[in-house]
N, C-alpha and C positions, 0 to 999 in steps of 0.2 A: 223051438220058438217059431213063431209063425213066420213068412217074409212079408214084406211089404211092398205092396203092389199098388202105383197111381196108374191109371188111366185115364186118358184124355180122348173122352169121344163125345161127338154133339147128338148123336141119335140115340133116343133114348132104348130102344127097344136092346140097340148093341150093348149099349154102354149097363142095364141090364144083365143081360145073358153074361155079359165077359164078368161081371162081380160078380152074380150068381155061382156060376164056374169057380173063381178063385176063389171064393166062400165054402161051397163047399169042399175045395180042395184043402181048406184051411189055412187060408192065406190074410191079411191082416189089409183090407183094398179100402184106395180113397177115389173118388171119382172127382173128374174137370170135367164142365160141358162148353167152358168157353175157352178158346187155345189162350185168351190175351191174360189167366189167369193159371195157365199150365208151371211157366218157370218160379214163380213165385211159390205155386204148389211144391214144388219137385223140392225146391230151397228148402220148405218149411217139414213135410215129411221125409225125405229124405229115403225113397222106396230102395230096393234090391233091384226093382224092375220099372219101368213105365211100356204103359202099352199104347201105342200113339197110332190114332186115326191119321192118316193122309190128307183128307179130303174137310179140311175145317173151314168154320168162315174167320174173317181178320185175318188171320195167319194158318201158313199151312202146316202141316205135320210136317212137312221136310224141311224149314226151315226151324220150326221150333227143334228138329232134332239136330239140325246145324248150332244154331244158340248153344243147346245141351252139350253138344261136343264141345264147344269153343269155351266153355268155364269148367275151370280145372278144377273145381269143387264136383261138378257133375259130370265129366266127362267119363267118368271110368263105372255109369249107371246104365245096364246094358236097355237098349229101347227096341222093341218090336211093335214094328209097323204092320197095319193092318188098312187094308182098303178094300170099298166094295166095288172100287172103279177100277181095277187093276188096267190099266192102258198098257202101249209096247212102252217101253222103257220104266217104266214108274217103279218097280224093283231094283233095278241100277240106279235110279235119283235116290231111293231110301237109301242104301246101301255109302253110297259115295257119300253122304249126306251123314253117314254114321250108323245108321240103324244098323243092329246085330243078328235081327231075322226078319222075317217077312211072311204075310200071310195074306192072301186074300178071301174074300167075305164073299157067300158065306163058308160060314169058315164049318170043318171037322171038329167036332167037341174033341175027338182022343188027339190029332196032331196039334189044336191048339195048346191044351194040355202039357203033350208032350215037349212043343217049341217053348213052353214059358216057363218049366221044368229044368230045357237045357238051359236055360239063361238065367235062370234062378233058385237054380237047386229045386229041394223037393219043399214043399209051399207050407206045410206044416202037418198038422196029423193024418191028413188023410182025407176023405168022404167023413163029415161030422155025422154022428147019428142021432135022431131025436131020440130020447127015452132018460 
């Protein structure tokens, strides 16, 4: 069975690639571009995984992952952070803040892979094939 994967990213081109990617990993992905619209998503699909951009407008990725830890329906939904601003600290605010990994942008297709794999198991069949 495939897992299910929300991501919350506002640039398109990422937010893109990252379903792209779990798509053809075979993964079962909903997309958020607006953070003020992430927790109600999370509620209603209820992913294995969220992959949450840092850097959003209204709210940021490290508090929407503080929210997510702080409701005991969602806190046990492991979330990898992802930013193309990586600053000194910004991997310790995800972290503290709850996020289960970390990645910066741009990012390695096989370590992204790899980090959404460890936190979500294996995504579903594989590389789909056309034919």
């Amino acid at each position: 069975m495939a897992k299910k994967v929300l991501i919350v990213e506002d640039n398109e081109l990422n937010l893109r690639l990252f379903r792209d990617l779990l798509e053809a990993h075979g993964a079962d992905v909903r997309t958020v571009r607006d953070a003020r619209e992430a927790l109600p998503a999370i509620h209603s699909f209820l992913p294995q995984l969220v992959i949450m951009d840092i850097q959003l407008p209204h709210i940021s990725g490290v508090e929407l992952i503080r929210l997510m830890k702080a409701d005991p329906s969602l806190d046990s939904i492991p979330v990898m952070a992802v930013t193309a601003y990586a600053g000194k600290g910004d991997e310790g605010r995800a972290r503290q803040a709850g996020a289960d990994a970390y990645v910066s942008k741009p990012i390695s297709v096989s370590r992204f892979v790899a980090a959404v794999e460890s936190l979500a198991g294996s995504l579903g069949d594989g590389f789909k094939r056309a034919g």
